[in-house]
C-alpha positions as a Markdown table, in Angstrom:
| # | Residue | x | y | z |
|---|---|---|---|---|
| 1 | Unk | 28.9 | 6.9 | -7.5 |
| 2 | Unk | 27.0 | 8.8 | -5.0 |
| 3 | Unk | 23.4 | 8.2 | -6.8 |
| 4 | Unk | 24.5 | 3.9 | -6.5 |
| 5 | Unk | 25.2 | 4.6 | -2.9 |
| 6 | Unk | 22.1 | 5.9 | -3.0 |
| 7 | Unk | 20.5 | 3.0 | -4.6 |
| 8 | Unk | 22.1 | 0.2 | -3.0 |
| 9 | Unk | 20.7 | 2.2 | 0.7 |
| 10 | Unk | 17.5 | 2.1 | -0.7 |
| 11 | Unk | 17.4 | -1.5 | -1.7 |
| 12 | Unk | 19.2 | -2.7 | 1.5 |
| 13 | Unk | 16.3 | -0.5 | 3.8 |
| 14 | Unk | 13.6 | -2.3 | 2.0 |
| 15 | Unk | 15.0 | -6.0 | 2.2 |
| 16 | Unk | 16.4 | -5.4 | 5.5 |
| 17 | Unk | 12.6 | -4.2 | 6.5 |
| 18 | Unk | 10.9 | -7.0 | 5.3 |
| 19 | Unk | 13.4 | -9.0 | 6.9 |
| 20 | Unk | 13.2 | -7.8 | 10.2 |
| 21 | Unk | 9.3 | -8.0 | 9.7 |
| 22 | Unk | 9.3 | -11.3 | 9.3 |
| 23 | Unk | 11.6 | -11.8 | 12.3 |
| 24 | Unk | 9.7 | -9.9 | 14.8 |
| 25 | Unk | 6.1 | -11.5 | 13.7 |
| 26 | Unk | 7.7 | -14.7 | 13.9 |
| 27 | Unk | 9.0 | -14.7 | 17.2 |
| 28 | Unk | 5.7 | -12.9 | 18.3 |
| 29 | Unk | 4.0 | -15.6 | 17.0 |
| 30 | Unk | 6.1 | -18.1 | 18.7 |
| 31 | Unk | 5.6 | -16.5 | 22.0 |
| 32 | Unk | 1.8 | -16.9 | 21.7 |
| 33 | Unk | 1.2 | -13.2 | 21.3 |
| 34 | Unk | -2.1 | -12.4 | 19.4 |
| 35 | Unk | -2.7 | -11.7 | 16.2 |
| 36 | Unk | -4.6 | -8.3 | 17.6 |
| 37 | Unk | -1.2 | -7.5 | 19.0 |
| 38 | Unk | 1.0 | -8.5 | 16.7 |
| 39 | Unk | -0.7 | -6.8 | 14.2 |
| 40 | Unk | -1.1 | -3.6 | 16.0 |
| 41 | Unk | 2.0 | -2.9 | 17.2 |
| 42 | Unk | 5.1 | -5.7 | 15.9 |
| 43 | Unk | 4.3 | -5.1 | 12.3 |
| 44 | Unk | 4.0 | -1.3 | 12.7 |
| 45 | Unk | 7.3 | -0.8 | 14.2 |
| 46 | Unk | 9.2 | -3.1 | 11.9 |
| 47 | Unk | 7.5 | -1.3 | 9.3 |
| 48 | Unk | 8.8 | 1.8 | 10.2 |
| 49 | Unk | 11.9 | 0.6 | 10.6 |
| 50 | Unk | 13.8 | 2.3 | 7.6 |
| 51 | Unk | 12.5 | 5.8 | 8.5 |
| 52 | Unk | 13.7 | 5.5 | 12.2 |
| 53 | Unk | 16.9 | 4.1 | 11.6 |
| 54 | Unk | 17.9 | 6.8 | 8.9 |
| 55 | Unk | 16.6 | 9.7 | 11.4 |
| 56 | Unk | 18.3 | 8.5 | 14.6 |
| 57 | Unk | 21.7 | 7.9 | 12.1 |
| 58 | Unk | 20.7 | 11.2 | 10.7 |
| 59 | Unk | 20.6 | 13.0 | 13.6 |
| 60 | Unk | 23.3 | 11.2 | 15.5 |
| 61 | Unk | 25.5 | 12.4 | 12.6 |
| 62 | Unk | 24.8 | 15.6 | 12.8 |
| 63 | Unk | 22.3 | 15.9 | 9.4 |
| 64 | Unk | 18.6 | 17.1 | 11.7 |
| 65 | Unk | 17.3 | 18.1 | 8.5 |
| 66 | Unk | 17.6 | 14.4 | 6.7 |
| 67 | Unk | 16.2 | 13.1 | 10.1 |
| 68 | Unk | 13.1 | 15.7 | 10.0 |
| 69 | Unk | 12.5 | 16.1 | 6.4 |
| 70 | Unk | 12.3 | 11.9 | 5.8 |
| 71 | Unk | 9.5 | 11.6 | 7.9 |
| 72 | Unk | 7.8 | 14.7 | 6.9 |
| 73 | Unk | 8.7 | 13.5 | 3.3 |
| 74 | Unk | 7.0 | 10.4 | 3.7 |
| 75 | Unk | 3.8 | 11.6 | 5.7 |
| 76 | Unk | 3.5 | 13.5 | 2.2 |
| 77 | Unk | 4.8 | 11.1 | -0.1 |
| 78 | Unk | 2.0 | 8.5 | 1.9 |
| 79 | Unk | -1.4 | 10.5 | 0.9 |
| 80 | Unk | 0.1 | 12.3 | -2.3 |
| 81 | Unk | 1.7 | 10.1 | -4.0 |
| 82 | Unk | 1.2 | 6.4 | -2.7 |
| 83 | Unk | -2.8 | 7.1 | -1.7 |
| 84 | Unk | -2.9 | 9.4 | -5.1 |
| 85 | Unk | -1.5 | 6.4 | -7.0 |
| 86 | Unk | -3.5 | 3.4 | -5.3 |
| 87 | Unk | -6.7 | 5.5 | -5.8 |
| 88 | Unk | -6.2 | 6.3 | -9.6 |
| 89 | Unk | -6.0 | 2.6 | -10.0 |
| 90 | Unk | -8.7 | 0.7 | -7.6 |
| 91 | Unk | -12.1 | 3.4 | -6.2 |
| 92 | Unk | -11.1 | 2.6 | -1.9 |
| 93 | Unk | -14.1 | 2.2 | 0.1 |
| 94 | Unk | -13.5 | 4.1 | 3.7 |
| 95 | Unk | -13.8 | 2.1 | 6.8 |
| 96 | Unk | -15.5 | 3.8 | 9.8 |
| 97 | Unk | -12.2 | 4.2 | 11.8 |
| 98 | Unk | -10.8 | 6.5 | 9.5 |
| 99 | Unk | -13.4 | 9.3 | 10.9 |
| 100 | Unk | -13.1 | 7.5 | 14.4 |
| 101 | Unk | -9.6 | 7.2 | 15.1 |
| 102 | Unk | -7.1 | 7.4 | 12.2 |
| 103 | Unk | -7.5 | 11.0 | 10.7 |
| 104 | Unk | -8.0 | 12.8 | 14.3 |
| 105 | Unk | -5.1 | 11.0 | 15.7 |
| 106 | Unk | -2.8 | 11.9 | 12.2 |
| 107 | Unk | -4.3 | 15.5 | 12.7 |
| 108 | Unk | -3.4 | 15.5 | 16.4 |
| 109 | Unk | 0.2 | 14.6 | 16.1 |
| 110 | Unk | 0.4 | 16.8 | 12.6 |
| 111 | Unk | 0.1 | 20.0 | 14.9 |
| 112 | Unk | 2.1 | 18.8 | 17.6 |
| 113 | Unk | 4.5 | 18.3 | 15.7 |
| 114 | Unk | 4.5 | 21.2 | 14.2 |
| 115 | Unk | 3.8 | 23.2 | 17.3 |
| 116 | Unk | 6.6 | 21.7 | 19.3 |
| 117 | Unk | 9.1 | 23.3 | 16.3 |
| 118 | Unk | 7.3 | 25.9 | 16.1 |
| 119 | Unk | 7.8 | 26.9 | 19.6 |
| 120 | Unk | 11.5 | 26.2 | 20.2 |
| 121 | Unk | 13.0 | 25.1 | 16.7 |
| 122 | Unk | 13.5 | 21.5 | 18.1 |
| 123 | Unk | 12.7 | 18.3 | 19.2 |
| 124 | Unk | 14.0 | 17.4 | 22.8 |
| 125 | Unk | 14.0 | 14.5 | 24.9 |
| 126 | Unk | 11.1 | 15.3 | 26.8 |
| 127 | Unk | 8.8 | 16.2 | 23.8 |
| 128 | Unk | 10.1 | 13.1 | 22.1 |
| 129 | Unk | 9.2 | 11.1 | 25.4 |
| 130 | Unk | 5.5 | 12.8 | 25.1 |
| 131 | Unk | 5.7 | 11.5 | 21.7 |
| 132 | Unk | 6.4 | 8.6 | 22.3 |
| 133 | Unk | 3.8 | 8.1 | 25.1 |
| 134 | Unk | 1.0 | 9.4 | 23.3 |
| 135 | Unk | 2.3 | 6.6 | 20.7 |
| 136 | Unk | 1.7 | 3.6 | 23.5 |
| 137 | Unk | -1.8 | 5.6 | 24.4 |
| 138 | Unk | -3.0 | 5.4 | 20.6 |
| 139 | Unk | -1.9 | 1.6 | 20.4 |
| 140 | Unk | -3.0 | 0.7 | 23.7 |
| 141 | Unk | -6.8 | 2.5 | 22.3 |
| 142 | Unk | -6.4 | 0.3 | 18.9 |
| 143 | Unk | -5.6 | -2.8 | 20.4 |
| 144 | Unk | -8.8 | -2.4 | 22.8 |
| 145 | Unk | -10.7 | -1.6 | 20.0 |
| 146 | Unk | -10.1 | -4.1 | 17.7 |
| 147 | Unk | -11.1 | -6.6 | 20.4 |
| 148 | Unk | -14.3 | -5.8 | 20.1 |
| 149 | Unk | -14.2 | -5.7 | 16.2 |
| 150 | Unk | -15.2 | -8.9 | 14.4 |
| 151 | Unk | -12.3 | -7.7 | 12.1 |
| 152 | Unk | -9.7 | -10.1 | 11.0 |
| 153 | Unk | -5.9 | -9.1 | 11.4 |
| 154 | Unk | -3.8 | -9.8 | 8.6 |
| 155 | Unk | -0.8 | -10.7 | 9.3 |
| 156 | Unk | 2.3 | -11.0 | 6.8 |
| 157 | Unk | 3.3 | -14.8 | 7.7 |
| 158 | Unk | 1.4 | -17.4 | 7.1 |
| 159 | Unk | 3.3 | -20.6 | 9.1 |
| 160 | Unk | 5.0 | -20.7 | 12.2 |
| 161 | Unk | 8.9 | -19.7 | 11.8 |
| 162 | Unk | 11.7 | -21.7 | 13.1 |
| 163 | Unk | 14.1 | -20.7 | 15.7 |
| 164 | Unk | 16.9 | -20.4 | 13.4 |
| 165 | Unk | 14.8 | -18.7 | 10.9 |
| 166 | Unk | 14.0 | -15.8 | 13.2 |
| 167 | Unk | 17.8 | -15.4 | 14.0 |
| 168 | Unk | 18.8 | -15.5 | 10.4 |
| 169 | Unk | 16.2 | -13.2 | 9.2 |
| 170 | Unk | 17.0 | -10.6 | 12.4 |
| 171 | Unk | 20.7 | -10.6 | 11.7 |
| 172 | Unk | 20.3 | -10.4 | 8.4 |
| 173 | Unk | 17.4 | -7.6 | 8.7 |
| 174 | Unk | 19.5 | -5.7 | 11.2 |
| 175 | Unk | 22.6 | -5.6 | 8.9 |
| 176 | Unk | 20.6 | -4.7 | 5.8 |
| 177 | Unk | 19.4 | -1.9 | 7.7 |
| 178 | Unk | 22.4 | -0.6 | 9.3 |
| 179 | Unk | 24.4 | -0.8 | 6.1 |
| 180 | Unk | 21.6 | 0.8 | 4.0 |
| 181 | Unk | 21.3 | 3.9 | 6.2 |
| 182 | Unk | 25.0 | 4.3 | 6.0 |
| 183 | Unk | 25.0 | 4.6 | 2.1 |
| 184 | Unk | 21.7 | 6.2 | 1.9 |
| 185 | Unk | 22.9 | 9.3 | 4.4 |
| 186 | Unk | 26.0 | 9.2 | 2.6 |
| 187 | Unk | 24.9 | 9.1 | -0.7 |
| 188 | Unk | 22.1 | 11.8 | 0.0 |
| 189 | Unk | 25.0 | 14.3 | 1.9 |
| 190 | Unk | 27.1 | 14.3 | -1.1 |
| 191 | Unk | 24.5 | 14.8 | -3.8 |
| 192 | Unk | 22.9 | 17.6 | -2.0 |
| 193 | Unk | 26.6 | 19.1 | -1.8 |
| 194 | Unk | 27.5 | 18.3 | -5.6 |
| 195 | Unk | 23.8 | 20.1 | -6.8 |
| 196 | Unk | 24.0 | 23.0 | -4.1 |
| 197 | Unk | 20.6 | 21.4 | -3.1 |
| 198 | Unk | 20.4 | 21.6 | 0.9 |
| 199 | Unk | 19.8 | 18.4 | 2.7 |
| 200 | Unk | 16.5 | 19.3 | 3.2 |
| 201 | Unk | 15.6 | 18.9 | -0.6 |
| 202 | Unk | 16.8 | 15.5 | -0.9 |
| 203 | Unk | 15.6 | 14.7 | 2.3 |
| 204 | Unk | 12.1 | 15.3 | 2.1 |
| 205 | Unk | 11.9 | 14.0 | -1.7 |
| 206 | Unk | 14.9 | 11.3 | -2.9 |
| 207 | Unk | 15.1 | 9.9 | 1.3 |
| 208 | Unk | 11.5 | 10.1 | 2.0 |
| 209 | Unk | 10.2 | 8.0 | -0.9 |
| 210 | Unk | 12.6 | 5.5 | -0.3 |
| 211 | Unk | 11.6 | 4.3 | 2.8 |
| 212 | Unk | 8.4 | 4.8 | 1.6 |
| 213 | Unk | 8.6 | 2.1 | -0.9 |
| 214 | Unk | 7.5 | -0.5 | 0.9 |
| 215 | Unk | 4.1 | 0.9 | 2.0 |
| 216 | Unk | 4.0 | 1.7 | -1.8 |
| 217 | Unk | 4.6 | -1.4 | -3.4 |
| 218 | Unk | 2.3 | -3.4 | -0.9 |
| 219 | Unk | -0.8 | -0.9 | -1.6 |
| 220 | Unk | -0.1 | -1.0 | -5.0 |
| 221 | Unk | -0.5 | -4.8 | -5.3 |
| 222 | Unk | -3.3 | -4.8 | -3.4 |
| 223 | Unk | -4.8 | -2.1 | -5.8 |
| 224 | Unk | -4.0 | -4.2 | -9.0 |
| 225 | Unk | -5.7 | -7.0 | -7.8 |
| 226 | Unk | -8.5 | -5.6 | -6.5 |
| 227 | Unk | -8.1 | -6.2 | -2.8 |
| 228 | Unk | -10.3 | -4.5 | -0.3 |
| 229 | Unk | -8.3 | -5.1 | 2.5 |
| 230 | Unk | -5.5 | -2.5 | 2.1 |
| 231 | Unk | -7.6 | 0.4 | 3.3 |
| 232 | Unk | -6.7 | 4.0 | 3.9 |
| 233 | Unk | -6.1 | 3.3 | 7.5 |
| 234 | Unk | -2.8 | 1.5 | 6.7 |
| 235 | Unk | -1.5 | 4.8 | 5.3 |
| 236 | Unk | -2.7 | 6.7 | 7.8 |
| 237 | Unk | -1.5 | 4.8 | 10.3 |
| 238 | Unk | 2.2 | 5.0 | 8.8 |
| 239 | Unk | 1.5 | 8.7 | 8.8 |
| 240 | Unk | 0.9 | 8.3 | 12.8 |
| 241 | Unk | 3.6 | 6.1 | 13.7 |
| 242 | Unk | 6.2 | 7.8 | 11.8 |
| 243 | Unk | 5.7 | 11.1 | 13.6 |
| 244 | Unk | 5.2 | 9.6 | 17.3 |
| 245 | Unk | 7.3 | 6.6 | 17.3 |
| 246 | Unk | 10.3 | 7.6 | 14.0 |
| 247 | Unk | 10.5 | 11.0 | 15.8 |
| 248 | Unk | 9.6 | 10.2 | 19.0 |
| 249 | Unk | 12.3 | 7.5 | 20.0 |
| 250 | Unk | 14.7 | 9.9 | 17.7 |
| 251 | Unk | 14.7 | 12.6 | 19.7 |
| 252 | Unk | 14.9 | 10.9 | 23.3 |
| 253 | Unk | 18.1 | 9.2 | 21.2 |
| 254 | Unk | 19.2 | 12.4 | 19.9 |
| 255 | Unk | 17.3 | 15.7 | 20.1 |
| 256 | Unk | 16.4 | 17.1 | 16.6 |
| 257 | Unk | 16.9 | 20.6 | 16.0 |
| 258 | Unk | 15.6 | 22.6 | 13.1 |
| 259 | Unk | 18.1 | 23.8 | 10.9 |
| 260 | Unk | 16.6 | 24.7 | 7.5 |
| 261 | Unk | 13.3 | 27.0 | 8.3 |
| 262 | Unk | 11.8 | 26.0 | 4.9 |
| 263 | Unk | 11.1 | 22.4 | 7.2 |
| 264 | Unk | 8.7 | 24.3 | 8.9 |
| 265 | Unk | 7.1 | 26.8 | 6.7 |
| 266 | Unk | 6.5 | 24.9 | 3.6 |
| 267 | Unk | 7.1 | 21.0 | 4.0 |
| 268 | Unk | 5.2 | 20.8 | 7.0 |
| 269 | Unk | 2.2 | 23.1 | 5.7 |
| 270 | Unk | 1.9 | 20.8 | 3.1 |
| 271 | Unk | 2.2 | 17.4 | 5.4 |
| 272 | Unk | -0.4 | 19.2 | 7.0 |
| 273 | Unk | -2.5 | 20.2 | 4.3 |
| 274 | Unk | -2.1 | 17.0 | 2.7 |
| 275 | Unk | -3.8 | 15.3 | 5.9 |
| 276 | Unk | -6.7 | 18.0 | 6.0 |
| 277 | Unk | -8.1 | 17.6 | 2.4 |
| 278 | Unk | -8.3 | 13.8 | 3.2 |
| 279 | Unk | -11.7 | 14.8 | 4.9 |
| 280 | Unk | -13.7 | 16.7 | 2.2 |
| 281 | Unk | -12.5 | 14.0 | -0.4 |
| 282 | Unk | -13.4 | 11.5 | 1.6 |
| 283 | Unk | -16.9 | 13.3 | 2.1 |
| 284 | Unk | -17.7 | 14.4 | -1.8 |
| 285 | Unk | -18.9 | 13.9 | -3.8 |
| 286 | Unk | -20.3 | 10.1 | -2.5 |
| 287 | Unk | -19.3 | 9.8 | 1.6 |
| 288 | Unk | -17.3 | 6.7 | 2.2 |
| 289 | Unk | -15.3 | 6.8 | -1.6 |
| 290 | Unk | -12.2 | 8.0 | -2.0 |
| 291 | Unk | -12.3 | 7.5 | -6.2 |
| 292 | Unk | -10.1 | 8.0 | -9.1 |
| 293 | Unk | -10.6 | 11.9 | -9.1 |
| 294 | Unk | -9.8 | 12.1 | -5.5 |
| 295 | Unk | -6.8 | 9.6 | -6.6 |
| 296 | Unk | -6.2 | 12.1 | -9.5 |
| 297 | Unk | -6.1 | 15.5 | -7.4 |
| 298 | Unk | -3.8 | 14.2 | -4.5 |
| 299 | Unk | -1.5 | 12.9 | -7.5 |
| 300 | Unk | -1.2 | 16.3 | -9.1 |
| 301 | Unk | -0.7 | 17.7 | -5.8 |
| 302 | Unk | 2.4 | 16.0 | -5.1 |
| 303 | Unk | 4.2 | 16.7 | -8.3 |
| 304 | Unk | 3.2 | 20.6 | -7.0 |
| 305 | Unk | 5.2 | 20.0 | -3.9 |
| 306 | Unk | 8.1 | 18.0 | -5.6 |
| 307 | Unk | 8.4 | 20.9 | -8.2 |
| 308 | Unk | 8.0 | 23.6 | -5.9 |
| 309 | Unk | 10.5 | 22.3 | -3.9 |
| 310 | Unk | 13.6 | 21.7 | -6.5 |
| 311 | Unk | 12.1 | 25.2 | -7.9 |
């Protein structure tokens, strides 16, 4: 019963994402907000949506380690398995803001996130409101940025919604999400307790690649048919977001303290060694490529965290 609870959370955190995505462009869209913004910001948060609402429920219920290890989970589920997967498929071509902006920024908050538990074994309210800050800084920087780009923004709604629409989808988003978080941290409690796995485990594996599904299933679409325009920045932008904004906003809710120590000497180590061997693959052996032996490596890599972990 527990693995359906588990399940139906999932499924419910996806629709209900999408949902509220569609919700929050729309009414952007509506208001006359640009397409610069809306894509910069609206659809980033929604996107995130899953992971913050299971960390703030996480922690709120007194589970740090589901809250922590989810988006730690995912920043390695992201370049492992989702990049490893996408890559293995379609050869990505790099764009110049991945050495500009999007790996320096993911290394940045990487280490201070990892130096903020390192220091104190938590995450307060005032390092979640620095978080958070630096988060407005970064999109603040992208949205300037992309002004003077000649780059189109996608975004994930072609006509203009209608008032009703928007409600429907936000009440409908917001209830998806709310329910799937319940079943999800319920579901994920009493496995962990029925294995003798700590919450940790299922946290940073089972939780985080659930709410990483929908970053998954869009890049691998885009893969299958060939599209350019899912680039590595959208993952490393995930990465980003999840740490300053999921963790962020979840601490000034609730502060996040460490419980399980294996957080911080082995998941994070590999979050963060995940995000530093994006550079040399990116570099050899032709700059600008990541191809399908960079796609194979990062791939194998992740099944040596996953196994390591259960191990």
């Amino acid at each position: 019963m527990d693995f359906i609870f588990i399940i139906l959370g999932l499924v419910l955190l996806v629709l209900g994402g999408d949902w509220l995505l569609k919700s929050a462009v729309g009414m952007s869209l509506r208001l006359n907000v640009s397409k610069i913004v809306v894509g910069m910001t609206v659809v980033s948060f929604a996107t995130s949506a899953p992971e913050l609402i299971v960390s703030v429920k996480s922690a709120m219920a007194g589970f740090p380690d589901i809250a922590l290890g989810n988006v730690v989970g995912s920043n390695i589920a992201n370049i492992g398995l989702i990049l490893g997967v996408v890559m293995i498929i379609s050869k990505m071509k790099v764009d110049l803001s991945f050495f500009k902006t999007d790996w320096p920024a993911m290394i940045i908050a990487s280490f201070l996130l990892y130096g903020m538990l390192l220091y104190d074994n938590e995450i307060n309210r005032s390092e979640g409101f620095i978080l958070f800050v630096l988060l407005i800084v970064f999109v603040i920087y992208l949205i300037k940025s992309q002004k003077n780009s000649e780059e189109e923004i996608e975004i994930p709604l072609d006509d203009t919604m209608k008032m009703y629409q928007i409600i429907w989808f936000l009440v409908i988003g917001g209830i998806a999400l709310y329910g799937g978080s319940e079943l999800l941290i319920k579901g994920a409690v009493n496995v962990a307790q029925t294995f003798g796995v700590s919450d940790r485990i299922i946290a940073v594996t089972v939780v985080a690649v659930g709410t990483s599904i929908p970053e998954f299933s869009a890049s691998l679409i885009a893969a299958i048919k060939k599209e350019s325009s899912i680039s590595i920045g959208n993952i490393l932008g995930s990465n980003i977001f999840n740490i300053l904004s999921v963790l962020g906003l979840t601490a000034i809710i609730h502060p996040i303290k460490l419980v399980d120590n294996k957080l911080l000497t082995f998941d994070m180590l590999w979050m963060i060694g995940f995000a530093l061997v994006l550079l040399p693959l990116v570099l050899m052996p032709k700059r600008g490529f990541l191809d399908r032996r960079a796609g194979i490596i990062l791939l194998i890599g992740y099944i040596l965290f996953v196994y390591l972990t259960f191990a």
